[in-house]
HTML snippet that shows the backbone in 3Dmol.js (N, CA, C, O; Angstrom):
<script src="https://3Dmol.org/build/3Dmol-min.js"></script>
<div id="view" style="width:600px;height:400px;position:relative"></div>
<script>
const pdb = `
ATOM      1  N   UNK A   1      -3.459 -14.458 -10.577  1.00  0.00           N
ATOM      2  CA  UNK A   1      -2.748 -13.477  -9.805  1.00  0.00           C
ATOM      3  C   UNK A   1      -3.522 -12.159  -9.876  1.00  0.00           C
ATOM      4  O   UNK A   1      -3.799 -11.631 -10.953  1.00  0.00           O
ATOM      5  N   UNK A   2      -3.882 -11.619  -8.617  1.00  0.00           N
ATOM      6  CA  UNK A   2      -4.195 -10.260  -8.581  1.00  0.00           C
ATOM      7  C   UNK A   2      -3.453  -9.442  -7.929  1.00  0.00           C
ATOM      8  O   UNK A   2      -2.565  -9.915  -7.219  1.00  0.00           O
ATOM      9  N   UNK A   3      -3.665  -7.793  -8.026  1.00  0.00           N
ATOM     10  CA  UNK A   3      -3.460  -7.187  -7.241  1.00  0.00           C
ATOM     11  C   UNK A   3      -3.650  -6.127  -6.712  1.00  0.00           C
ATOM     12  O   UNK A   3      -4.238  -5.511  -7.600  1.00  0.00           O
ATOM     13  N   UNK A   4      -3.534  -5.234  -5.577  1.00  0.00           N
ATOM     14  CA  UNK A   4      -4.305  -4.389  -4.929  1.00  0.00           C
ATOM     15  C   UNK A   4      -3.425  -2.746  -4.532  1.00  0.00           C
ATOM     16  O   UNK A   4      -2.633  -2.764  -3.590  1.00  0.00           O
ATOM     17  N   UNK A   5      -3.558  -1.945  -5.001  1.00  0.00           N
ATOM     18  CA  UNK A   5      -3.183  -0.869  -4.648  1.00  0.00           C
ATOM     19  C   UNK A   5      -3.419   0.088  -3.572  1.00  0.00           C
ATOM     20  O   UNK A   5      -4.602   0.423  -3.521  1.00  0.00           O
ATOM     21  N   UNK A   6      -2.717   0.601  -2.752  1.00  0.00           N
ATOM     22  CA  UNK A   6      -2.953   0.860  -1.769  1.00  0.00           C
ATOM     23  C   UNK A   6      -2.033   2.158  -1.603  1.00  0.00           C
ATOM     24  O   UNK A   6      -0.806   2.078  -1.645  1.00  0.00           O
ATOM     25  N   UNK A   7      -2.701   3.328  -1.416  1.00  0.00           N
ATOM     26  CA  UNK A   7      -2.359   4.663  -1.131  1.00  0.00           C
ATOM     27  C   UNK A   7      -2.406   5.842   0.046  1.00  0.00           C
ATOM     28  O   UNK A   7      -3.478   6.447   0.056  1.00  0.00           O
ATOM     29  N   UNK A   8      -1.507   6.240   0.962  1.00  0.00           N
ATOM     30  CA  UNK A   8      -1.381   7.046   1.911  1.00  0.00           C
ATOM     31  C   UNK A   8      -0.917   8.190   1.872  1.00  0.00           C
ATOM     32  O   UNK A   8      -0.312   8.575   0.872  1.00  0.00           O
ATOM     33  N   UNK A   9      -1.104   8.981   2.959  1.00  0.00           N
ATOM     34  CA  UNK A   9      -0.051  10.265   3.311  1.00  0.00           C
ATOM     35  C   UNK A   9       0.970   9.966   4.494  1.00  0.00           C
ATOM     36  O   UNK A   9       2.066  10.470   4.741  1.00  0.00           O
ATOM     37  N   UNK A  10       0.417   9.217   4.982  1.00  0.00           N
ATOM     38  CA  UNK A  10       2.024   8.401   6.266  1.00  0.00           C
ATOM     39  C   UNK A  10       2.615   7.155   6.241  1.00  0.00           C
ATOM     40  O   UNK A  10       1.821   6.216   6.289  1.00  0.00           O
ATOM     41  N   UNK A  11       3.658   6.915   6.185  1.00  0.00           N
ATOM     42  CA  UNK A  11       4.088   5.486   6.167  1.00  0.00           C
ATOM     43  C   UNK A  11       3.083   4.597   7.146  1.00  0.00           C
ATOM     44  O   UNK A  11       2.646   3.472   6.900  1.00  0.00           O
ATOM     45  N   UNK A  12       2.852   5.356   8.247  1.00  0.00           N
ATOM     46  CA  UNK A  12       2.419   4.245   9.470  1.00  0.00           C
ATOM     47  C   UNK A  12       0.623   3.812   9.043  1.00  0.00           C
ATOM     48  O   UNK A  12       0.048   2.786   9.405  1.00  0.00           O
ATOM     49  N   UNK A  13       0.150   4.710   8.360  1.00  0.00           N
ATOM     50  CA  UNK A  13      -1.476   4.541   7.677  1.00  0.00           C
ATOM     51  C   UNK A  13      -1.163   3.450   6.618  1.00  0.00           C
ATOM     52  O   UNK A  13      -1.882   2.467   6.436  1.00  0.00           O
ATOM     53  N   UNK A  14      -0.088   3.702   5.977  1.00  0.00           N
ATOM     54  CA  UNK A  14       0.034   2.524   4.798  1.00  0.00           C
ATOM     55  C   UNK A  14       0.650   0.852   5.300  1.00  0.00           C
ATOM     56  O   UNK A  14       0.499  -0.270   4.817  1.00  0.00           O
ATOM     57  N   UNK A  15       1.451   1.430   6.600  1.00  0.00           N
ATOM     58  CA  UNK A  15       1.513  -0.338   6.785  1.00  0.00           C
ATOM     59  C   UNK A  15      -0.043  -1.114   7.212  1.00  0.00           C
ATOM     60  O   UNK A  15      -0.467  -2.236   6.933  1.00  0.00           O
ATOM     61  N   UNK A  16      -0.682   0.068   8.036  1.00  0.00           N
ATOM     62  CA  UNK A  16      -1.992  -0.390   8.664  1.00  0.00           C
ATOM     63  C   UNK A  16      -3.116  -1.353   8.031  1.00  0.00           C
ATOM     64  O   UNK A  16      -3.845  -2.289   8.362  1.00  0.00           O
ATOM     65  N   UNK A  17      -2.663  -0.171   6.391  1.00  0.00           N
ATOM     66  CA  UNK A  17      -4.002  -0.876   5.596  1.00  0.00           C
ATOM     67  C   UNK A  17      -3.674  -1.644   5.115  1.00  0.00           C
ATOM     68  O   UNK A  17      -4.606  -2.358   4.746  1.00  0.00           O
ATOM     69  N   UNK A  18      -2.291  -2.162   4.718  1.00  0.00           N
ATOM     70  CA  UNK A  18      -1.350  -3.306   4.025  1.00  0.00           C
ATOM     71  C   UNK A  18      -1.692  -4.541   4.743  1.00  0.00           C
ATOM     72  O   UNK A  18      -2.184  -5.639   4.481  1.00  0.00           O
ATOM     73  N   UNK A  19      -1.083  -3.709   6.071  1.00  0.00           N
ATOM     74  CA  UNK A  19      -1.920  -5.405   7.518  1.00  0.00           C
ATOM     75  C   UNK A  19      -3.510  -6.057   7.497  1.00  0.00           C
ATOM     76  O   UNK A  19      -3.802  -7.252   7.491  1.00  0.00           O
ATOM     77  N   UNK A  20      -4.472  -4.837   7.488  1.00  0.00           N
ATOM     78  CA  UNK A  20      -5.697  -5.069   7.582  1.00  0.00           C
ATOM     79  C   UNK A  20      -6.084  -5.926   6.079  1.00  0.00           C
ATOM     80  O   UNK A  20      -6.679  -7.002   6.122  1.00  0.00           O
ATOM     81  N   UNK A  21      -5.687  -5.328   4.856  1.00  0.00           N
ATOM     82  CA  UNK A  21      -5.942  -5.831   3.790  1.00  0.00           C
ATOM     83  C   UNK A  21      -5.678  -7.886   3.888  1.00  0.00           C
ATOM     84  O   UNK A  21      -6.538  -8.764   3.829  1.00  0.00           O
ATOM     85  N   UNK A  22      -4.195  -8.007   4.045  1.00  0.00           N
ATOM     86  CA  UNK A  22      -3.956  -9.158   4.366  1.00  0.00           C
ATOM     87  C   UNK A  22      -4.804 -10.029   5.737  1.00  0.00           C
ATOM     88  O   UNK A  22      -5.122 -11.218   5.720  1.00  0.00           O
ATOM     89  N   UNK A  23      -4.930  -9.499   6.346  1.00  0.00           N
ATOM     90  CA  UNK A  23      -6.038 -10.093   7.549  1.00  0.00           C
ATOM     91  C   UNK A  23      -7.200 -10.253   6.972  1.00  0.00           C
ATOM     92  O   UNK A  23      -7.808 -11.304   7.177  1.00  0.00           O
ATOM     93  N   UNK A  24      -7.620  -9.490   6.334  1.00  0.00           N
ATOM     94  CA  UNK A  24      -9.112  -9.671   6.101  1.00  0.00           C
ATOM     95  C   UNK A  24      -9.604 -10.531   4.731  1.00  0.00           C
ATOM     96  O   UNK A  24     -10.777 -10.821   4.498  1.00  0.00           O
ATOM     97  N   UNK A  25      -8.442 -10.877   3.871  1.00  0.00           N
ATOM     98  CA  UNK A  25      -8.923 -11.865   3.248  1.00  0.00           C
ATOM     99  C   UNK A  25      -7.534 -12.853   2.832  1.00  0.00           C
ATOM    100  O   UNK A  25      -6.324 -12.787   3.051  1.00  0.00           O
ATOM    101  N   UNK A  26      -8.588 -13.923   2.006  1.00  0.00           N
ATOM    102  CA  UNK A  26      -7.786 -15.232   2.294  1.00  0.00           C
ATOM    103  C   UNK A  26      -6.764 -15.411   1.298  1.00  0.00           C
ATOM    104  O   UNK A  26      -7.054 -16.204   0.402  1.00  0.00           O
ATOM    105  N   UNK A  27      -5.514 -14.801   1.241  1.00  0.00           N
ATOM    106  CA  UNK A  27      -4.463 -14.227  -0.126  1.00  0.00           C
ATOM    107  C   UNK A  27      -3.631 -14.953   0.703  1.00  0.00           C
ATOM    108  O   UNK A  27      -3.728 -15.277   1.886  1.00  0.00           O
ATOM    109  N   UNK A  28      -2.556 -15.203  -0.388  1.00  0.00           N
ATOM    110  CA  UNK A  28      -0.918 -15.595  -0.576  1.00  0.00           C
ATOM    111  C   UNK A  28      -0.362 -14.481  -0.981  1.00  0.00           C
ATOM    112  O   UNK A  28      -0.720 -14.054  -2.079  1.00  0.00           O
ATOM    113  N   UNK A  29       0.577 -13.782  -0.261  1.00  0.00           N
ATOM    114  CA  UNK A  29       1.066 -12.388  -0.729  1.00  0.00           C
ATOM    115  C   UNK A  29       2.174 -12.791  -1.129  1.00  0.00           C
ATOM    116  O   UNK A  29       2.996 -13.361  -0.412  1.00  0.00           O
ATOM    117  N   UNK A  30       2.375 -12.421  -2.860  1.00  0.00           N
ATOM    118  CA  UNK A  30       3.328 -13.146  -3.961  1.00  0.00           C
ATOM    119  C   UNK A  30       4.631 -12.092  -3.527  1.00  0.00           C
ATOM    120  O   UNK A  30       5.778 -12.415  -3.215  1.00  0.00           O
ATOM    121  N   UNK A  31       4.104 -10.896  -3.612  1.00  0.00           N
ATOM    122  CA  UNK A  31       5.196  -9.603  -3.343  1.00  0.00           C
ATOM    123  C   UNK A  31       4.358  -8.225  -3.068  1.00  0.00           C
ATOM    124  O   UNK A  31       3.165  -8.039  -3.308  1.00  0.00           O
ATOM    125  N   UNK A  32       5.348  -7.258  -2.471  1.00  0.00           N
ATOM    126  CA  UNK A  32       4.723  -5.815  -2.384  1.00  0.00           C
ATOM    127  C   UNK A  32       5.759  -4.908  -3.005  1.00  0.00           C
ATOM    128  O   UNK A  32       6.952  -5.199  -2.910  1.00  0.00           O
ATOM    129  N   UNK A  33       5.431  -4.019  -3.522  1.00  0.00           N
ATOM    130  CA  UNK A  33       6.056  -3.041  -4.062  1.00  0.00           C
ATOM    131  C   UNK A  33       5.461  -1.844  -3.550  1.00  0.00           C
ATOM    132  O   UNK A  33       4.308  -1.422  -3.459  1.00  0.00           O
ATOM    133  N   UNK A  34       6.920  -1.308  -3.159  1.00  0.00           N
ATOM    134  CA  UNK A  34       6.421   0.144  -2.606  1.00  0.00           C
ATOM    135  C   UNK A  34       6.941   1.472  -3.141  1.00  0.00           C
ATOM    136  O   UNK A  34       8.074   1.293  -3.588  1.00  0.00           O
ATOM    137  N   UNK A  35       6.524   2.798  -3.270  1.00  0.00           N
ATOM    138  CA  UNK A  35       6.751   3.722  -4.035  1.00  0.00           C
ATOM    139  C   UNK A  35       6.446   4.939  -3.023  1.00  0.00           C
ATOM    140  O   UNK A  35       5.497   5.001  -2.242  1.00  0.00           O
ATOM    141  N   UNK A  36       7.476   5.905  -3.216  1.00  0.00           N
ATOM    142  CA  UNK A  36       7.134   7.200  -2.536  1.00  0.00           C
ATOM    143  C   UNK A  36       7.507   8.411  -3.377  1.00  0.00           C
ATOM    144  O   UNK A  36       8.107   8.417  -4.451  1.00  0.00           O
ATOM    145  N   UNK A  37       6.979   9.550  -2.595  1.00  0.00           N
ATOM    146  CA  UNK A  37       6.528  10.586  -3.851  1.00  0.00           C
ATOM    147  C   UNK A  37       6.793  11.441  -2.588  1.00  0.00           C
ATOM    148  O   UNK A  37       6.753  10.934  -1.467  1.00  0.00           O
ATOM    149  N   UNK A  38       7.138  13.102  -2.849  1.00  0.00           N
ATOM    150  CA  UNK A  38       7.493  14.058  -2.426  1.00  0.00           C
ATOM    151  C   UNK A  38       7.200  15.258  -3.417  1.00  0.00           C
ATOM    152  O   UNK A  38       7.787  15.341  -4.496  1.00  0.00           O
ATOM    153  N   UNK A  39       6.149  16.292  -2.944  1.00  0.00           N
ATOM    154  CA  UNK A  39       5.514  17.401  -3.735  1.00  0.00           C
ATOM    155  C   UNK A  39       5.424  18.364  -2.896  1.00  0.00           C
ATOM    156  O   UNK A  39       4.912  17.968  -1.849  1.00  0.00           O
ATOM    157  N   UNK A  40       5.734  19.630  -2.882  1.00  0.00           N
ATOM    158  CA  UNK A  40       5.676  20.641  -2.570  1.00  0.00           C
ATOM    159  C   UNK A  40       4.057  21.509  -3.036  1.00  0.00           C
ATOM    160  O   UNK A  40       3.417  21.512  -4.088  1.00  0.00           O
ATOM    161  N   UNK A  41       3.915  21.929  -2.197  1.00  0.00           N
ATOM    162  CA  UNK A  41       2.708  23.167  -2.595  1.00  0.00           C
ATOM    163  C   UNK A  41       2.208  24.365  -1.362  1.00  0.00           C
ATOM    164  O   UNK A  41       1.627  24.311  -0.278  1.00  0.00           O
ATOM    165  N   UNK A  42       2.681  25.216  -2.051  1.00  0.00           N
ATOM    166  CA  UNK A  42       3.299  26.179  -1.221  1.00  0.00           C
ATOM    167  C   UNK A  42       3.928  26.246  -0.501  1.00  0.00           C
ATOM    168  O   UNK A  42       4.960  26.512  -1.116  1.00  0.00           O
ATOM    169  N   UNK A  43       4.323  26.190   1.081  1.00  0.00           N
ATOM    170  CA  UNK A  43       5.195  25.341   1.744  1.00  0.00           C
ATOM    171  C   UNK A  43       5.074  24.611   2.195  1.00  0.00           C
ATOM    172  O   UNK A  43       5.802  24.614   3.188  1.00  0.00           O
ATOM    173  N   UNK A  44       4.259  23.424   2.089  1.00  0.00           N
ATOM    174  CA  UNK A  44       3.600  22.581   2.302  1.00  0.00           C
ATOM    175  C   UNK A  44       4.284  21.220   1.469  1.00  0.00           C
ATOM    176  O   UNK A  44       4.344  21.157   0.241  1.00  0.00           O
ATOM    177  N   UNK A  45       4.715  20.295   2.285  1.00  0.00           N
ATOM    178  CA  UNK A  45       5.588  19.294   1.860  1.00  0.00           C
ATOM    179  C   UNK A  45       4.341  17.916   1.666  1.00  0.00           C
ATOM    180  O   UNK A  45       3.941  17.553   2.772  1.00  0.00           O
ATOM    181  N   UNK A  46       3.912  17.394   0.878  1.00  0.00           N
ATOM    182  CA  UNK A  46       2.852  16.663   0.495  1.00  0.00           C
ATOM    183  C   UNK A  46       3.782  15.218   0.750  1.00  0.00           C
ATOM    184  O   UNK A  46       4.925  15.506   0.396  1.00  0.00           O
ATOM    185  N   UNK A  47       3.749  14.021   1.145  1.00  0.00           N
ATOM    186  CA  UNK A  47       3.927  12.695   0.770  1.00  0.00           C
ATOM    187  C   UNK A  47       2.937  12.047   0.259  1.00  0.00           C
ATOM    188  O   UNK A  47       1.752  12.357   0.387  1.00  0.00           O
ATOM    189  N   UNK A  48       3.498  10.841  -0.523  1.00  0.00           N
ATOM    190  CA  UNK A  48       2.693  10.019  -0.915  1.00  0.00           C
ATOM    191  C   UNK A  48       2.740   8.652  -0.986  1.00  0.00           C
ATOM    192  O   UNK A  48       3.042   8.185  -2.084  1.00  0.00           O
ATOM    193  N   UNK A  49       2.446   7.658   0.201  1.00  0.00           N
ATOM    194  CA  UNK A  49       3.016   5.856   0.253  1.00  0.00           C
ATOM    195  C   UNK A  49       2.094   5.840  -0.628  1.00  0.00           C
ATOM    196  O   UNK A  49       1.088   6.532  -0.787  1.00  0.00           O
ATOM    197  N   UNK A  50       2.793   4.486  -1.508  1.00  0.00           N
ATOM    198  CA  UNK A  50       2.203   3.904  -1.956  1.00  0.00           C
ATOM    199  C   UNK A  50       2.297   2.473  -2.153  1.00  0.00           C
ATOM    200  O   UNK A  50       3.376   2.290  -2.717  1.00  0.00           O
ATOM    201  N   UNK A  51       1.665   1.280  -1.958  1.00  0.00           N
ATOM    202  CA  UNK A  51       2.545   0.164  -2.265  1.00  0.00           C
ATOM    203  C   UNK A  51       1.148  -0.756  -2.677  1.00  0.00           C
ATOM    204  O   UNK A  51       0.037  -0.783  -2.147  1.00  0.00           O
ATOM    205  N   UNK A  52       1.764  -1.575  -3.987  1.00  0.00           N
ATOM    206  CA  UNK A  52       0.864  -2.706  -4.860  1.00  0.00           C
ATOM    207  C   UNK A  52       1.004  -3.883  -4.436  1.00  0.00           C
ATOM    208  O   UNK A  52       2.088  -4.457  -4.551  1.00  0.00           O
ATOM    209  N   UNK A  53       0.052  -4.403  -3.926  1.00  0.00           N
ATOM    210  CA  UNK A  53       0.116  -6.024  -3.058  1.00  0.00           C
ATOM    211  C   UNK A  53       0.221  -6.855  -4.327  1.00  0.00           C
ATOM    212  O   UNK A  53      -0.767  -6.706  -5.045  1.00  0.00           O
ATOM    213  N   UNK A  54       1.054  -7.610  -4.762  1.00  0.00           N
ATOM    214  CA  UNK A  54       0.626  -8.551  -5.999  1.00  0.00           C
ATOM    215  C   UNK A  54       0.449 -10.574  -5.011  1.00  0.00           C
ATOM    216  O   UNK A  54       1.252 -11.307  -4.434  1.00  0.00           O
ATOM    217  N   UNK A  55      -0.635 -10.634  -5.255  1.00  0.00           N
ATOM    218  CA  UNK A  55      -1.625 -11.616  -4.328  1.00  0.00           C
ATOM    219  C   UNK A  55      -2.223 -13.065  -5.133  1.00  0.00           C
ATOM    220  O   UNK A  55      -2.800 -13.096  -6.220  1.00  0.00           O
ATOM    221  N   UNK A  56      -1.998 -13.851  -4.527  1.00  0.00           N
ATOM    222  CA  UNK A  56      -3.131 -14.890  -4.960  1.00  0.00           C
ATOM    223  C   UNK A  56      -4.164 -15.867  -3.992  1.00  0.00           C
ATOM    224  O   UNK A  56      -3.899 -16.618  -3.053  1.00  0.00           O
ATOM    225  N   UNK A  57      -5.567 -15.479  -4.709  1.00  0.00           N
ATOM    226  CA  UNK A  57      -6.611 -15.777  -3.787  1.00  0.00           C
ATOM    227  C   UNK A  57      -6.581 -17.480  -3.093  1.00  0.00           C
ATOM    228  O   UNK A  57      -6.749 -18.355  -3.942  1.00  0.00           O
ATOM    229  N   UNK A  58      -6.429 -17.847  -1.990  1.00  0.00           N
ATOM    230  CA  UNK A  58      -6.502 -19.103  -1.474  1.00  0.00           C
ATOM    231  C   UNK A  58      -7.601 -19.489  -1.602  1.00  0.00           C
ATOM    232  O   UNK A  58      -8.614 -18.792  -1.562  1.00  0.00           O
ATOM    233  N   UNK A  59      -7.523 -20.906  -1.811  1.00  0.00           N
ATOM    234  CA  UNK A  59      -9.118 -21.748  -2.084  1.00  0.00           C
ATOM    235  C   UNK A  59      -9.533 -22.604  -0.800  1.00  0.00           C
ATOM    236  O   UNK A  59     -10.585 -23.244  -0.799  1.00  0.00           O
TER     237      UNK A  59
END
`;
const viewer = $3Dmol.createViewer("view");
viewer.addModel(pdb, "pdb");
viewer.setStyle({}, {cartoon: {color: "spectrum"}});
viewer.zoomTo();
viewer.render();
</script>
């Protein structure tokens, strides 16, 4: 079992690379876990997707 971490500033960039990741190689996607984050700096509202592919490589 492996797995792959994957980090954005927009939800819609993080499904993208979630999709592309799975397209581009030959995995069984066991589960995803996803995580979001909210930071301020100055007035500046920061996000942060994040979500861990946990995968196993097909033979």
């Amino acid at each position: 079992m492996k797995v792959k971490v994957i980090d954005e500033g927009h939800e819609s960039d993080l499904e993208k690379e979630i999709n592309k990741f799975i397209k581009e190689n030959n995995i069984e996607v066991i589960d995803i876990k996803l995580s979001t984050s909210c930071s301020i700096y100055s007035e500046e509202q920061i996000y942060c997707f994040t979500a861990m592919i946990i995968y196993e490589e097909k033979e």
